[in-house]
ZATI-588926 format. One record per atom (N, C-alpha, C): atom name; residue number from 1; x, y, z. Coordinates in Angstrom, 2 decimals. Layout:
(pt "CA", NUM, (X, Y, Z))
...
//
This chain:
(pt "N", 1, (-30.23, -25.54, 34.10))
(pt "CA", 1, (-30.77, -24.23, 33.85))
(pt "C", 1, (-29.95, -23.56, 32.72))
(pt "N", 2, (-30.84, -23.17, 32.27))
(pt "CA", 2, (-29.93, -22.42, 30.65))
(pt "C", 2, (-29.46, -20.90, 30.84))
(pt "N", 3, (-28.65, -20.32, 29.90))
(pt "CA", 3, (-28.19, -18.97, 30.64))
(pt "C", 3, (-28.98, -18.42, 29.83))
(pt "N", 4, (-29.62, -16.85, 29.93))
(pt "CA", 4, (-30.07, -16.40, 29.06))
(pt "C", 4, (-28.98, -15.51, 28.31))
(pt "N", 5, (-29.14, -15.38, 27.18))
(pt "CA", 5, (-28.18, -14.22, 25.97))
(pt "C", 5, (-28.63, -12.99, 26.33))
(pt "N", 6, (-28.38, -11.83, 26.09))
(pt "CA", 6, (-28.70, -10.84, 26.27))
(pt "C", 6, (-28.03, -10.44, 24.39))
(pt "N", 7, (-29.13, -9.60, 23.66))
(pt "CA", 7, (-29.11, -9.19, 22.42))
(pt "C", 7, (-28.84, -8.02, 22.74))
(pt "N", 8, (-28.04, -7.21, 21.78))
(pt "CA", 8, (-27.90, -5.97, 21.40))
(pt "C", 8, (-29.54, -5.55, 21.08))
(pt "N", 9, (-29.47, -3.73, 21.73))
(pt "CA", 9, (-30.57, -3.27, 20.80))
(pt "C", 9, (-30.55, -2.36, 19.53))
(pt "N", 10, (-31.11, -2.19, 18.92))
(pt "CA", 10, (-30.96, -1.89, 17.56))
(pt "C", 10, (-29.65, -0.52, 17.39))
(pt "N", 11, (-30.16, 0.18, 18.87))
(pt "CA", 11, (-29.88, 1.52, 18.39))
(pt "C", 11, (-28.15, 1.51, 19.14))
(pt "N", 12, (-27.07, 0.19, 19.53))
(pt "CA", 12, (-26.26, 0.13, 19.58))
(pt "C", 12, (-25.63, -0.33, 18.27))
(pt "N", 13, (-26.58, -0.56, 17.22))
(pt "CA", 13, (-25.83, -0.92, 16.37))
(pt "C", 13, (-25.71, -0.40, 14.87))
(pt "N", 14, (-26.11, 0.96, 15.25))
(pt "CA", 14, (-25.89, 2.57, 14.60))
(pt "C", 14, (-24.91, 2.47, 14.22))
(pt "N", 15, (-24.91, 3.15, 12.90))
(pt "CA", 15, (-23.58, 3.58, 12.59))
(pt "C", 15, (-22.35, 2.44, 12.11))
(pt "N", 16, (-22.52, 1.35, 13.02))
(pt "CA", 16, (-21.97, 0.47, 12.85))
(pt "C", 16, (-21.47, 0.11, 11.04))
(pt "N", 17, (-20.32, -0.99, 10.72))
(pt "CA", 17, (-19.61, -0.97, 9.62))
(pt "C", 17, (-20.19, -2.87, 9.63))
(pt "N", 18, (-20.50, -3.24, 8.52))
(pt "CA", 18, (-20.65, -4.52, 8.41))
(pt "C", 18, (-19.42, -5.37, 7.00))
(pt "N", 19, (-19.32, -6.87, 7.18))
(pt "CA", 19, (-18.57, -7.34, 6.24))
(pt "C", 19, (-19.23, -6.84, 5.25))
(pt "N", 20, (-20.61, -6.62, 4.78))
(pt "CA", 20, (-21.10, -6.32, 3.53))
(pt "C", 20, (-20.94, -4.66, 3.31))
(pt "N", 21, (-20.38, -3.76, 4.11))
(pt "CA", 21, (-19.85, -2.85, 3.69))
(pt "C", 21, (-18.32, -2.82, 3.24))
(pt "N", 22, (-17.51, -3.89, 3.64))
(pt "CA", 22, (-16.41, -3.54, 3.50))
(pt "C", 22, (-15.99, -5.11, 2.09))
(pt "N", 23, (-16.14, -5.66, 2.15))
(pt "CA", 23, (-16.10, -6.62, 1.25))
(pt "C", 23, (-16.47, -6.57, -0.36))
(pt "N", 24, (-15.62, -6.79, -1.18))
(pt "CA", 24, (-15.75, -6.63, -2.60))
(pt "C", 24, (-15.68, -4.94, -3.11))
(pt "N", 25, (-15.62, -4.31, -1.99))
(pt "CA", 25, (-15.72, -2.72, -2.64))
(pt "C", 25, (-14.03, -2.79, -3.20))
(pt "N", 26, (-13.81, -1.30, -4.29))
(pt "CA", 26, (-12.47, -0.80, -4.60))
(pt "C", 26, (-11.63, 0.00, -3.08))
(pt "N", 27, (-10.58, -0.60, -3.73))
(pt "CA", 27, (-9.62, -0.28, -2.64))
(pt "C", 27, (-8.68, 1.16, -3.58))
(pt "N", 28, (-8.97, 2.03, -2.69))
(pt "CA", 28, (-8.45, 2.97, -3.79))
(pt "C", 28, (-7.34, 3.83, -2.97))
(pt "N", 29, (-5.49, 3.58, -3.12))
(pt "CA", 29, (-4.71, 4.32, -2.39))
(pt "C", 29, (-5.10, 5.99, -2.43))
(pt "N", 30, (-3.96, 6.79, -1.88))
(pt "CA", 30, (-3.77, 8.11, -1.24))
(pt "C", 30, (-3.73, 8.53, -2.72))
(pt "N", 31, (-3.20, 7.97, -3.71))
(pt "CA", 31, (-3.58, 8.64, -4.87))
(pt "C", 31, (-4.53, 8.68, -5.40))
(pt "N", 32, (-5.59, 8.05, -5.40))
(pt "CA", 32, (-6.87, 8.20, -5.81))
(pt "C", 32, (-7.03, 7.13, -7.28))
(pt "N", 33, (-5.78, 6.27, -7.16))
(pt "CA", 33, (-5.57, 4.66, -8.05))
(pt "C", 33, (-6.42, 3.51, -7.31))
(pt "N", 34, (-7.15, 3.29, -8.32))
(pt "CA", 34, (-7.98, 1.46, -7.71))
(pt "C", 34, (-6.95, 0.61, -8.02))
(pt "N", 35, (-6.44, -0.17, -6.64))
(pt "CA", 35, (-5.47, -1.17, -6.96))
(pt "C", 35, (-6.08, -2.69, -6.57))
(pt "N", 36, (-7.44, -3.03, -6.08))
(pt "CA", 36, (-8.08, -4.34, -6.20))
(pt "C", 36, (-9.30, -3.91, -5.64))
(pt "N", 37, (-9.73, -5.18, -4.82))
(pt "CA", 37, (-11.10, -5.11, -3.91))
(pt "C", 37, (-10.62, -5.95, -2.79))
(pt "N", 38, (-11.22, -5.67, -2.04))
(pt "CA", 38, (-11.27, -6.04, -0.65))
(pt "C", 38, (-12.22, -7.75, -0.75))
(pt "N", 39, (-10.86, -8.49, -0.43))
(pt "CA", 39, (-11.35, -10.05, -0.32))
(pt "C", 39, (-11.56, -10.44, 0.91))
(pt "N", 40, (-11.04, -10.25, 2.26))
(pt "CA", 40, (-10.88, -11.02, 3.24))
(pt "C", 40, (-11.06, -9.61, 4.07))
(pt "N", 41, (-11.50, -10.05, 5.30))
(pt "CA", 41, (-11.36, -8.93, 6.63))
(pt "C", 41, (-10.67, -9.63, 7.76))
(pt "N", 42, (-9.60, -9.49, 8.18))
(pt "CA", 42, (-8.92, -10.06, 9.44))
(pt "C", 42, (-9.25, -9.06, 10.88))
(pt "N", 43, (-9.44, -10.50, 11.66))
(pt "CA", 43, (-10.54, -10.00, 13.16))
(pt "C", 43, (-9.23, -10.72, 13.74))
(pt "N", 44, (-9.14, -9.64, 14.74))
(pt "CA", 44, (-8.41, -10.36, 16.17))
(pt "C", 44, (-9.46, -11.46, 17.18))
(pt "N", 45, (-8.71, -12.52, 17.25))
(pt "CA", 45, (-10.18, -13.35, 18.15))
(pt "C", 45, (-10.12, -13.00, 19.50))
(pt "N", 46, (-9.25, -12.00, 20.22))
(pt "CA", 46, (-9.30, -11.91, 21.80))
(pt "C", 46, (-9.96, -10.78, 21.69))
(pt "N", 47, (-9.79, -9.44, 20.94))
(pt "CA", 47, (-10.36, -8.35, 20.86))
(pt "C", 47, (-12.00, -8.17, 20.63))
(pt "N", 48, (-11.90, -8.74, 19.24))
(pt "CA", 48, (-12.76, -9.05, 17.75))
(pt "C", 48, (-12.46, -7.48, 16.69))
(pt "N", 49, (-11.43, -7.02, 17.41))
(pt "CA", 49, (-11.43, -5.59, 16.37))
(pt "C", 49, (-10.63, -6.49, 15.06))
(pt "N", 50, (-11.18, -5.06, 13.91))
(pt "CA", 50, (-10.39, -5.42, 12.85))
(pt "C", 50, (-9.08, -5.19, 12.65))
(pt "N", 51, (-8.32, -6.35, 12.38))
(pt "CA", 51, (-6.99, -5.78, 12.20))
(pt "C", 51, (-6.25, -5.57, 10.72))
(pt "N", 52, (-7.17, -5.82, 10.18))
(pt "CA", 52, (-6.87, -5.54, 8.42))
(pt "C", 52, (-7.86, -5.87, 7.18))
(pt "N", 53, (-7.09, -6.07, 5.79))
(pt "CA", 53, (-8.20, -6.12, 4.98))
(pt "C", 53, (-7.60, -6.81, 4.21))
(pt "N", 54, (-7.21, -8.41, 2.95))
(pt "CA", 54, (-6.97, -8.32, 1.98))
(pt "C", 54, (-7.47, -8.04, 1.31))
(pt "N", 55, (-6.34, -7.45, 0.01))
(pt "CA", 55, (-7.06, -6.76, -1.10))
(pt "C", 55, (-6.15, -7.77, -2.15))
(pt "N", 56, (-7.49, -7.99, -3.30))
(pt "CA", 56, (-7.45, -8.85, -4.12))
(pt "C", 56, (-6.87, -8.37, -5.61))
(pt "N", 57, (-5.96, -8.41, -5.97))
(pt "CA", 57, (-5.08, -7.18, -7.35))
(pt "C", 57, (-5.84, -7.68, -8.71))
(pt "N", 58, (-6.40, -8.89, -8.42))
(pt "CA", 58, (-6.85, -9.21, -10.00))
(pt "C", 58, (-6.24, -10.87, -10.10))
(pt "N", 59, (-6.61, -11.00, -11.36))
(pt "CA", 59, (-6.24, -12.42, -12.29))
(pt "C", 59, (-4.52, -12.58, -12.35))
(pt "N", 60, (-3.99, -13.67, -11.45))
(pt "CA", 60, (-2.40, -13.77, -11.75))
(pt "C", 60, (-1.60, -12.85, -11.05))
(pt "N", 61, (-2.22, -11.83, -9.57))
(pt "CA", 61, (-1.46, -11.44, -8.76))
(pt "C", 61, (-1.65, -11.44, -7.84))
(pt "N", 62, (-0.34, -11.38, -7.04))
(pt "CA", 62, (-1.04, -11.84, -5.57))
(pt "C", 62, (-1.52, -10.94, -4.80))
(pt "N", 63, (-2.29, -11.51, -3.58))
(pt "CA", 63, (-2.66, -10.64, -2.32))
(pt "C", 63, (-2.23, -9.51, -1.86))
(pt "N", 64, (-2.97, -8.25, -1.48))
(pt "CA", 64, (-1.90, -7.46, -0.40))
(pt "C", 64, (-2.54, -7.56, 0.72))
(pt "N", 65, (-2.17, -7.33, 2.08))
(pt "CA", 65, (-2.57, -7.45, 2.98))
(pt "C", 65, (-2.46, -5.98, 3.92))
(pt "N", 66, (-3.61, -5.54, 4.02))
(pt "CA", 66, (-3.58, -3.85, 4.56))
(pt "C", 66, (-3.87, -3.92, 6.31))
(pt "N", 67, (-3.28, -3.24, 7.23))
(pt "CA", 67, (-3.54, -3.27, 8.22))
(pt "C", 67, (-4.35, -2.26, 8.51))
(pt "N", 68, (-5.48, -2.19, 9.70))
(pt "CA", 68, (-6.80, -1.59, 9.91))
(pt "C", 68, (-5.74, -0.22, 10.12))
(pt "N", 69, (-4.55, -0.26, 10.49))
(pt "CA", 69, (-4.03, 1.19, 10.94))
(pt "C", 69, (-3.73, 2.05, 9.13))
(pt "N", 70, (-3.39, 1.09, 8.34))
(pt "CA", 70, (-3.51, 2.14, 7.00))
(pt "C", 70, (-4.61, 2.39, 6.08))
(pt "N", 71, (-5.98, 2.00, 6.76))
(pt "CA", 71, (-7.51, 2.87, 5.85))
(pt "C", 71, (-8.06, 3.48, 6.81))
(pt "N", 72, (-7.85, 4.85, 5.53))
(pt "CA", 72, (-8.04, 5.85, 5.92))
(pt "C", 72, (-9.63, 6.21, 6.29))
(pt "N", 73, (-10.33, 5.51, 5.11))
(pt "CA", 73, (-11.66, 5.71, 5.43))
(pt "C", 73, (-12.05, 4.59, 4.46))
(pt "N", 74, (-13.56, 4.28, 4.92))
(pt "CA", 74, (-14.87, 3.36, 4.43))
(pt "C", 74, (-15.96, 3.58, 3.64))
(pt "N", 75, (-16.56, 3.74, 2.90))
(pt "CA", 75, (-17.63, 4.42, 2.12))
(pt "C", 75, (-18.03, 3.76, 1.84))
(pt "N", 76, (-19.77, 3.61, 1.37))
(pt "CA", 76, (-20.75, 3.19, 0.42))
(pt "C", 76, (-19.83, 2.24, -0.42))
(pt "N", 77, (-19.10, 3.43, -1.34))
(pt "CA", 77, (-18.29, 2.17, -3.08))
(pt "C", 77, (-16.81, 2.07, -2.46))
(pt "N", 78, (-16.03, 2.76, -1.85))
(pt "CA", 78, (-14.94, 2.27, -1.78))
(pt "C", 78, (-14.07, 2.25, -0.37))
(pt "N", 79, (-12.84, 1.70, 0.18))
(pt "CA", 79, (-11.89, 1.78, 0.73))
(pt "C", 79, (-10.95, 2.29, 0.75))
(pt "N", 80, (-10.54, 3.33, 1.44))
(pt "CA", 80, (-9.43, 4.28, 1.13))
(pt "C", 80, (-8.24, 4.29, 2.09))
(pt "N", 81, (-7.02, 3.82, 1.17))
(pt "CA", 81, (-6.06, 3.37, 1.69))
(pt "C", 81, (-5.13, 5.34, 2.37))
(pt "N", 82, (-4.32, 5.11, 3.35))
(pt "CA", 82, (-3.57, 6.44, 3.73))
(pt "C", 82, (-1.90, 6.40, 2.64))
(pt "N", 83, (-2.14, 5.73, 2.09))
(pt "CA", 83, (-0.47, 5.15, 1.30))
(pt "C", 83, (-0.61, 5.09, 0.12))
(pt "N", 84, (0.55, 4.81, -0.53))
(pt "CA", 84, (0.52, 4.33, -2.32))
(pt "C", 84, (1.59, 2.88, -1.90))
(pt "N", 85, (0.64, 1.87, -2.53))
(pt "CA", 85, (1.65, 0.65, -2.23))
(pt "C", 85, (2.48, 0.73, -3.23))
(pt "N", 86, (3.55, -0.13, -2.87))
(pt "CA", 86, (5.27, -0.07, -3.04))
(pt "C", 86, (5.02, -0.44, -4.96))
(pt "N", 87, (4.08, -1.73, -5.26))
(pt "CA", 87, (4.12, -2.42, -6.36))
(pt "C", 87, (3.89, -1.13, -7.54))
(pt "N", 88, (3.41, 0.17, -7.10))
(pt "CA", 88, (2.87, 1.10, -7.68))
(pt "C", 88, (4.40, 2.01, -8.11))
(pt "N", 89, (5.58, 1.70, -7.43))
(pt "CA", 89, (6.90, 2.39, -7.57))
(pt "C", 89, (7.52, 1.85, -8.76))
(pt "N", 90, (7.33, 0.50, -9.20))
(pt "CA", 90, (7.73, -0.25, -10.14))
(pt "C", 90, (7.35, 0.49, -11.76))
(pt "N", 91, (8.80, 1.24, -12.10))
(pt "CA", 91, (8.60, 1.66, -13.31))
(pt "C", 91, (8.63, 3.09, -13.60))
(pt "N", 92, (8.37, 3.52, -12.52))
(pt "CA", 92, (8.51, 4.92, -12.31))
(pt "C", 92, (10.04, 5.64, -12.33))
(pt "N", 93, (10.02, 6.85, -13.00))
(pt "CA", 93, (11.26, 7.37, -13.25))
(pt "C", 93, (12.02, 8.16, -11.37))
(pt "N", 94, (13.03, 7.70, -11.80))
(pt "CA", 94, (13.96, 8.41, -10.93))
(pt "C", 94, (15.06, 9.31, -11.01))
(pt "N", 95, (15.10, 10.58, -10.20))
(pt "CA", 95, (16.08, 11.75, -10.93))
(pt "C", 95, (16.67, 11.94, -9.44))
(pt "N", 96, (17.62, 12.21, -9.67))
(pt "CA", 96, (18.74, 12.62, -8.42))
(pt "C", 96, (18.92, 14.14, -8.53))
(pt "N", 97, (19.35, 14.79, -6.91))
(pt "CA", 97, (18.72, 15.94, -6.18))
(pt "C", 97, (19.15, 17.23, -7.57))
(pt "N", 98, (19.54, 16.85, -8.83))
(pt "CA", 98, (19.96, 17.92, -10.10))
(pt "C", 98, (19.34, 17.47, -11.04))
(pt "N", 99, (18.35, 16.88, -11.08))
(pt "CA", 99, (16.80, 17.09, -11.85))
(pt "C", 99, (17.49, 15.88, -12.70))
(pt "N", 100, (18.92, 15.15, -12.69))
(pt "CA", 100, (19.17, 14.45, -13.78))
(pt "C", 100, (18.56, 12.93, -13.57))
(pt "N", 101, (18.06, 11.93, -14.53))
(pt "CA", 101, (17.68, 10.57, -14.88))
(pt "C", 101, (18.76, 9.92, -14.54))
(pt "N", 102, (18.30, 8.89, -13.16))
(pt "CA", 102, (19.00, 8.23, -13.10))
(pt "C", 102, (18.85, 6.83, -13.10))
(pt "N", 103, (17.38, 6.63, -13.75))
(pt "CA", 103, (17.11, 5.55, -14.43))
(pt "C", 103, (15.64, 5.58, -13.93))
(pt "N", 104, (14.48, 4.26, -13.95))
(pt "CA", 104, (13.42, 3.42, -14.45))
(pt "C", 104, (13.19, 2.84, -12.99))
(pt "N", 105, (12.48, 2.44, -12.31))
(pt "CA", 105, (12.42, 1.49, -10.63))
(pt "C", 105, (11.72, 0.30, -11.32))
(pt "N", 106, (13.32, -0.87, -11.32))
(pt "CA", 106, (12.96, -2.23, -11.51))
(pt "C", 106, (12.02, -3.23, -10.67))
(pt "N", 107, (12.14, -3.12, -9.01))
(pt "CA", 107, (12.59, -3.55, -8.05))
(pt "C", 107, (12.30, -2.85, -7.08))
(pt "N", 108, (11.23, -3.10, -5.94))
(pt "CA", 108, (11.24, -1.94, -4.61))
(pt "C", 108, (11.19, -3.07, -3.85))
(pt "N", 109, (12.65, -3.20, -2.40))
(pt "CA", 109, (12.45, -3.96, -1.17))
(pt "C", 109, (12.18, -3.07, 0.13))
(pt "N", 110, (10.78, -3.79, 0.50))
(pt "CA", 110, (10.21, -3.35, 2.01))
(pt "C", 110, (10.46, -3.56, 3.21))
(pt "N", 111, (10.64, -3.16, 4.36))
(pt "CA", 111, (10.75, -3.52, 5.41))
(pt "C", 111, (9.56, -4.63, 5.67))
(pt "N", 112, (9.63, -5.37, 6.99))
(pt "CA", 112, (8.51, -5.84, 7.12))
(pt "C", 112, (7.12, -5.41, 7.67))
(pt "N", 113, (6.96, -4.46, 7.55))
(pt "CA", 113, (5.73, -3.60, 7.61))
(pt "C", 113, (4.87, -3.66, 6.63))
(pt "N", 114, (5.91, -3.84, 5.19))
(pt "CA", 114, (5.55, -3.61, 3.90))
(pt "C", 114, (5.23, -1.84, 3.38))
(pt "N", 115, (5.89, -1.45, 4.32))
(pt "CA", 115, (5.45, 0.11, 4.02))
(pt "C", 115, (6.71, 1.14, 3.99))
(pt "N", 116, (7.69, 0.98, 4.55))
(pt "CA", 116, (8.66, 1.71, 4.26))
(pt "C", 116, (9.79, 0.99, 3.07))
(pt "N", 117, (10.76, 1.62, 2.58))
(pt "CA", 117, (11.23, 1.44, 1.10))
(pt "C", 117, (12.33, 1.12, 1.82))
(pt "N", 118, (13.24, -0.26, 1.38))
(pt "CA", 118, (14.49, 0.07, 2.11))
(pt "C", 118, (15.81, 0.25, 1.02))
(pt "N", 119, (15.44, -0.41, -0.40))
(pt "CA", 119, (15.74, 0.02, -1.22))
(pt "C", 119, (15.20, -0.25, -2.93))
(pt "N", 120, (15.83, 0.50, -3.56))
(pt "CA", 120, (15.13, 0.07, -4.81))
(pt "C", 120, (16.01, -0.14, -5.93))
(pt "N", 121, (15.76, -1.19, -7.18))
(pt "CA", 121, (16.93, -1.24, -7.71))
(pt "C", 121, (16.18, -0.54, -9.37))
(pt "N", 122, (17.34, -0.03, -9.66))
(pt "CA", 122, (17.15, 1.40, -10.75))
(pt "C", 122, (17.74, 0.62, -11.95))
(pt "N", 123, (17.29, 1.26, -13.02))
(pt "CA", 123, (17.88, 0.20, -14.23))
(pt "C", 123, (18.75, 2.08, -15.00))
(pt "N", 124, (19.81, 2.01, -15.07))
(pt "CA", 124, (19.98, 2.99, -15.77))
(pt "C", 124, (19.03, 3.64, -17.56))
(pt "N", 125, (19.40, 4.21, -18.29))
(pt "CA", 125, (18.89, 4.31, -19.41))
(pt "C", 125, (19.88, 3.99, -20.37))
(pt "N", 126, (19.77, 3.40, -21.48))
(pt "CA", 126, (20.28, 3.07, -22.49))
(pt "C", 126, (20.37, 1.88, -22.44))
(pt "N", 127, (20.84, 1.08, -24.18))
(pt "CA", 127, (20.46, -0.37, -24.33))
(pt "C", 127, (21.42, -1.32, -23.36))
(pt "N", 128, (22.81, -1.05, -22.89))
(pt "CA", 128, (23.05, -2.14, -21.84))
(pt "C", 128, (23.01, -1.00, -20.18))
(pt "N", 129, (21.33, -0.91, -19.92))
(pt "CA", 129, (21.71, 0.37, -18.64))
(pt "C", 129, (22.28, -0.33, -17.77))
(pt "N", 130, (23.12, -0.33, -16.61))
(pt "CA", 130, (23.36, -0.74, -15.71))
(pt "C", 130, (22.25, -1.24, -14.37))
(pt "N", 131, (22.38, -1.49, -13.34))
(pt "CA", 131, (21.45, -1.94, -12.60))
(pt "C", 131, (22.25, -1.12, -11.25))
(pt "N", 132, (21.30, -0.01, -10.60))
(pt "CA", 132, (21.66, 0.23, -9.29))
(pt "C", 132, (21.10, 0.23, -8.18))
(pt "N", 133, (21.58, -0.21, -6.81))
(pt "CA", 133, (20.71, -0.23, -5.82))
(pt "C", 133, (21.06, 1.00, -4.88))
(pt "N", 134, (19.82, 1.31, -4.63))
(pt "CA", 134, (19.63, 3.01, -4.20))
(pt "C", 134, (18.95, 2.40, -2.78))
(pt "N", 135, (19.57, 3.03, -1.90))
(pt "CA", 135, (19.03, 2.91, -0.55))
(pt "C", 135, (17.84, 3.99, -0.62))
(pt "N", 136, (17.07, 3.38, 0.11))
(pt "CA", 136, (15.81, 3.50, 0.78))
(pt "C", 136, (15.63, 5.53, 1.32))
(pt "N", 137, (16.85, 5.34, 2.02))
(pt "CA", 137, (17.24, 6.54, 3.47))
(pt "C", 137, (17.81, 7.76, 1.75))
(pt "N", 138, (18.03, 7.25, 0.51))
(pt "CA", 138, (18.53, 8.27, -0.62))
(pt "C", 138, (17.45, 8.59, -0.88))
(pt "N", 139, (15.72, 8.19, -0.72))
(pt "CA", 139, (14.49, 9.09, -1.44))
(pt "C", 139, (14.40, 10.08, -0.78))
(pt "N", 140, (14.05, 11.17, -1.01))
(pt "CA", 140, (13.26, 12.08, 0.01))
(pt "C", 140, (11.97, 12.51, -0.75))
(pt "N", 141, (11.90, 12.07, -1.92))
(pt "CA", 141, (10.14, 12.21, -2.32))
(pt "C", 141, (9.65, 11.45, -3.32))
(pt "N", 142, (8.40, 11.09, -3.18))
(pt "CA", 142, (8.01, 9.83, -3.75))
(pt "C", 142, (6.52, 10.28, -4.44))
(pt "N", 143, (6.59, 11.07, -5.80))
(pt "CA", 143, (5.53, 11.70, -6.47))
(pt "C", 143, (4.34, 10.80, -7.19))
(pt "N", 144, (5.11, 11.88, -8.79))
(pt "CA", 144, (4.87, 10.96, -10.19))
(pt "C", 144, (5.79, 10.45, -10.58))
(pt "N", 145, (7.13, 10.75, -9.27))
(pt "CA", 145, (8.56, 9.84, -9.95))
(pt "C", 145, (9.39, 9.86, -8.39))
(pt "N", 146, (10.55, 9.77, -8.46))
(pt "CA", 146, (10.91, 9.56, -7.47))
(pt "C", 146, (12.21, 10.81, -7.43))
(pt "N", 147, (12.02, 10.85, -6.32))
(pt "CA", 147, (13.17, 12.34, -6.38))
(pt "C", 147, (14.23, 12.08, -5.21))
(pt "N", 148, (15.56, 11.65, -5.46))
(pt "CA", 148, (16.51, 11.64, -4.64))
(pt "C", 148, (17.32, 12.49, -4.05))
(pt "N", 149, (18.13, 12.74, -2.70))
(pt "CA", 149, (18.55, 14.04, -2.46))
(pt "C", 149, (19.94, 13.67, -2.57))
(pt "N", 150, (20.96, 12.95, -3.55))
(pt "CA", 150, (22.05, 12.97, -3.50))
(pt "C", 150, (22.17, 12.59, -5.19))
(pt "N", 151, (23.19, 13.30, -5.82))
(pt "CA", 151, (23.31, 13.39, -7.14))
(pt "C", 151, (24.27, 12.09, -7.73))
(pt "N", 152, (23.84, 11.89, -8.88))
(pt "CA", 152, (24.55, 10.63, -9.46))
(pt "C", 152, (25.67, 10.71, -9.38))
(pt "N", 153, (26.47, 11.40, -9.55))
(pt "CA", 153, (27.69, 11.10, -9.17))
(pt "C", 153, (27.84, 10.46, -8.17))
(pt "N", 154, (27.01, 10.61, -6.77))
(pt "CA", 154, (27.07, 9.90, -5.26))
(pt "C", 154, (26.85, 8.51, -5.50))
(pt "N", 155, (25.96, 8.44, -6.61))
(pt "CA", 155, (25.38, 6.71, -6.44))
(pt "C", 155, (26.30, 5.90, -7.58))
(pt "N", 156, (27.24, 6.56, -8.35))
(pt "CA", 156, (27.71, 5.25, -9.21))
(pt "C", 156, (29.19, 5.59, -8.72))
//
């Protein structure tokens, strides 16, 4: 004897989010920067919830891998991340808590979350700048640049 299936009816499946909504759209962080498209959707197999998204950066870079807890929201054209990923810190100026330059962000290392900063390494300014590593726990704001709350003198 065969079992019978029992189908969903239509109107449970309202509203509902499909791979073809979330797949190939722009992935666009808390800043409102497109940083790829959405390649892959990762499903828990005991649950079936989603537990993330890769996002695809382009030609010659690699993967990021977003967890369902950092998008913020889903739309029609895009994916909206709650963060600015780390690769986005690279290059950006840094000034310590007296507005002074204390160099360029060579270098950002993550926890394994991939979301908190644990440190970053700073290239001073000028032709031989030095190279410094600035703990993570020294940002206290993370703009159009990076703003530290302890003055250069503290860090060299």
């Amino acid at each position: 004897m065969m079992k019978q299936r029992n189908s969903l009816p239509n109107t449970a499946l309202e509203g509902a989010i499909t791979s073809e909504d979330v797949l190939g759209k722009d992935v666009i962080d808390k800043d409102g920067f497109v940083i790829g498209v959405t390649s892959k959707i990762y499903i828990d197999p005991q649950s079936m919830a989603v537990i993330g998204v890769m996002i695809d950066k382009g030609f010659l870079r690699s993967g990021l891998v977003v967890g369902a807890d950092l998008i913020s929201d889903i739309t029609d054209h895009a994916v909206f991340l709650s963060f600015r990923p780390a690769f986005r810190l690279t290059g950006m100026h840094v000034f310590d808590c007296d507005g002074e330059l204390v160099g360029v962000v060579r270098f950002v290392s993550l926890d394994s979350t991939q979301t908190k900063v644990i440190s970053l390494e700073v290239r001073r300014p000028g032709l031989l700048g030095k190279t410094l590593l600035i703990s993570g726990s020294a940002v206290s704001l993370i703009e159009d640049n990076v703003l530290l709350h302890l003055s250069l003198s503290d860090l060299i």
